[in-house]
TIVEXFI-235310 format. One line per field, with one value per residue (C-alpha): residue number from 0; residue in one letter; x, y, z. Coordinates in steps of 0.25 Angstrom, whole numbers. Layout:
! residues N
i [NUM:...]
aa [A:...]
px [X:...]
py [Y:...]
pz [Z:...]
//
This chain:
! residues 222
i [0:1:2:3:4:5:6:7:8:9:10:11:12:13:14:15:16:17:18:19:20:21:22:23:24:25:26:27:28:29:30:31:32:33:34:35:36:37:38:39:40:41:42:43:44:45:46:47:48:49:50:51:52:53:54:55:56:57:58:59:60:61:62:63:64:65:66:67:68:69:70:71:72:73:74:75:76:77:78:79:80:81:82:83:84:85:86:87:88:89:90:91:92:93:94:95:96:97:98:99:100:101:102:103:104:105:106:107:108:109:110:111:112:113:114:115:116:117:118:119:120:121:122:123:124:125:126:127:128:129:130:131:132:133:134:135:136:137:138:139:140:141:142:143:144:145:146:147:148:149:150:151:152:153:154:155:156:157:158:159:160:161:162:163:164:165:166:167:168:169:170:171:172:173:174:175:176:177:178:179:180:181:182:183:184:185:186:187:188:189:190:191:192:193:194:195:196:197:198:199:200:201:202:203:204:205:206:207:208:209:210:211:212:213:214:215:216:217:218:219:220:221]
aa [X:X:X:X:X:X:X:X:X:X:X:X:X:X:X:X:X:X:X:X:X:X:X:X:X:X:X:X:X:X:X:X:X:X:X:X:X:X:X:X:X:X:X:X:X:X:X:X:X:X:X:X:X:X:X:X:X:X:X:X:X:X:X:X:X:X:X:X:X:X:X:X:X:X:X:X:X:X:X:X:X:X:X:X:X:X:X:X:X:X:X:X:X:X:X:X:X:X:X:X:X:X:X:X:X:X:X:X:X:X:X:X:X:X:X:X:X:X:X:X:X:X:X:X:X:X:X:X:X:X:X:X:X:X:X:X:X:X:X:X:X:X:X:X:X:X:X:X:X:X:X:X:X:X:X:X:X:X:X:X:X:X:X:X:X:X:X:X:X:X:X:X:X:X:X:X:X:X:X:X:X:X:X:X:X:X:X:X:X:X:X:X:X:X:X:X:X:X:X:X:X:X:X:X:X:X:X:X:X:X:X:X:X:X:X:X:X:X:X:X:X:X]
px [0:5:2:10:19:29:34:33:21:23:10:-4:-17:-30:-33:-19:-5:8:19:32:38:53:52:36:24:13:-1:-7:-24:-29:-40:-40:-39:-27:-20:-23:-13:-2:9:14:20:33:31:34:21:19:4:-4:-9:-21:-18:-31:-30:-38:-40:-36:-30:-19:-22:-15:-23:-14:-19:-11:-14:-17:-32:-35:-30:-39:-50:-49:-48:-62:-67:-64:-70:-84:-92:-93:-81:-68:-55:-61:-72:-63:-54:-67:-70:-59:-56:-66:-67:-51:-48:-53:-67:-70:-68:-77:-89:-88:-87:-99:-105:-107:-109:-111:-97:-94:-103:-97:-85:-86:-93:-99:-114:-122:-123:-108:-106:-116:-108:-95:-100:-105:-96:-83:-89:-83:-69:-70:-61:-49:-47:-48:-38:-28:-28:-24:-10:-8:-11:2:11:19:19:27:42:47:43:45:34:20:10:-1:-7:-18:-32:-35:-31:-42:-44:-59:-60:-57:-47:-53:-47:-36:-37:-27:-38:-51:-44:-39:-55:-58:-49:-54:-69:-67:-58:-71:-81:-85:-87:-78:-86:-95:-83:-76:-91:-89:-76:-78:-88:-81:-70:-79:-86:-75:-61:-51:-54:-43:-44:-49:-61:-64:-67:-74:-83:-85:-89:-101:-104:-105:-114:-128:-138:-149]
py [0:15:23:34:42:53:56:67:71:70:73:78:74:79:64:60:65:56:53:50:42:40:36:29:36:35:40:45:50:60:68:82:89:80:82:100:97:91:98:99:88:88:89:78:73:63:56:45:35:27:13:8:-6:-13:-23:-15:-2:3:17:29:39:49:58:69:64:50:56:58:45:40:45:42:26:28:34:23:13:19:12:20:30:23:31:41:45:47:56:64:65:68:77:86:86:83:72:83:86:70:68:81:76:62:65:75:66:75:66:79:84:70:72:85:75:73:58:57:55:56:43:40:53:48:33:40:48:37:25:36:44:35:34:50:52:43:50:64:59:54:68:75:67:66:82:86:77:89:91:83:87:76:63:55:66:63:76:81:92:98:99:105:118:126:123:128:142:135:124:114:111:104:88:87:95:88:74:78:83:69:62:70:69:54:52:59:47:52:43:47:48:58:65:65:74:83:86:88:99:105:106:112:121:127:125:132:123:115:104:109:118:106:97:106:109:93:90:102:95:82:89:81:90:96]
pz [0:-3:8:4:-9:-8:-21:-31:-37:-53:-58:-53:-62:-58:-48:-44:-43:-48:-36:-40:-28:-31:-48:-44:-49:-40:-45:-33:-33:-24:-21:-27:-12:-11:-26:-22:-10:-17:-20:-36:-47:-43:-30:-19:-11:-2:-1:7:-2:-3:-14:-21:-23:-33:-43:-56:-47:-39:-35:-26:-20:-11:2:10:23:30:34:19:15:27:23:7:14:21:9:0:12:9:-1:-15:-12:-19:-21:-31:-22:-10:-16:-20:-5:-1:-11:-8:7:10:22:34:24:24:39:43:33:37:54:52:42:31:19:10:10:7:-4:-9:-18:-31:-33:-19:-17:-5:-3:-3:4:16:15:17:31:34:34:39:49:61:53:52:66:65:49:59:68:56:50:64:62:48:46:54:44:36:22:14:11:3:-3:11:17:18:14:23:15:20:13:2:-9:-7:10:15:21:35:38:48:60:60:60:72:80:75:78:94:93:90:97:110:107:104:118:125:120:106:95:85:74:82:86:72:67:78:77:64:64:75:66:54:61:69:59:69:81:88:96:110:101:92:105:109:98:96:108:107:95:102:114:115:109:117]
//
């Protein structure tokens, strides 16, 4: 299995990019978040990487971070998304995007990729809502890896071109959110939604504020 290339980029195409690792061209296909983030042919780059395996295929797909080549696997585990849809998904919303719409269940955001129906979007909510915390917590430690230097680094780059008017907070701060609401008795899929909408409706929050505002969420009613 290859779990990883570093190597120079010889070609870009409008799906995929070409790596040269040491004289062996690898084709590598990303989402179009992910192929905005790299960095220019010529250039060295180091990628994640996802091997599709079948009968009349071998097939790279490349990710920047372990949280994004997470949640492409997930993806791919839901019935009616194979590689191409997933990259759609991801694509649009980015690795942070799919974690918030799944933990609040929001199967129209899901939807807003090219290719996806209600019906698939709904599936995908779904059948991932419970795997939406541990992906949380991988992104809080992959996010502080450094940018790649040379062809024996690994890149983290972060979203996408064209970020939205506010950042969210950061995934270090939304998983010690979770890991805190999780250590109090919380189910995690239930603190995954709060901690995500914490996170949405208020961007800037740390840790202590995010708690906070989860744990409002999570009140009983009335």
């Amino acid at each position: 299995m290859i779990g990883r290339l570093a190597g120079r980029i010889d070609y870009r195409a409008a799906d995929h990019v070409l790596i040269d690792v040491r004289g062996v061209g690898y084709l590598v296909y990303c989402s179009e978040r992910t192929l905005r983030a790299l960095p220019g042919t010529g250039e060295h780059v180091a990628l994640y990487t996802d091997l599709l395996v079948r009968e009349d295929l071998l097939q790279l797909y490349g990710f920047t971070t372990l949280a994004e080549k997470e949640w492409h696997r997930l993806l791919m585990s839901v019935q009616g998304v194979g590689a191409k849809a997933s990259l759609a998904i991801l694509g649009t919303l980015g690795p942070d995007g799919v974690g918030r719409a799944i933990a609040l269940g929001d199967w129209n955001a899901v939807k807003t990729a090219k290719g996806i129906g209600p019906k698939t979007a709904q599936r995908v909510v779904n059948e991932l809502k419970d795997k939406a915390p541990e992906v949380m917590a991988m992104a809080a430690v992959s996010s502080q890896a450094a940018p790649v230097q040379d062809t024996d680094d690994v890149i983290e780059t972060p979203g996408p071109a064209t970020p939205a008017p506010v950042a969210p907070s950061g995934p270090g701060a939304q998983a010690e959110a979770l890991s805190a609401l999780t250590n109090l008795g919380y189910a995690p899929g239930e603190a995954a939604g709060a901690v995500a909408q914490a996170a949405g409706d208020t961007p800037e929050a740390e840790t202590a504020e995010l708690i906070r505002l989860s744990l409002r969420l999570l009140a009983p009613k009335g």
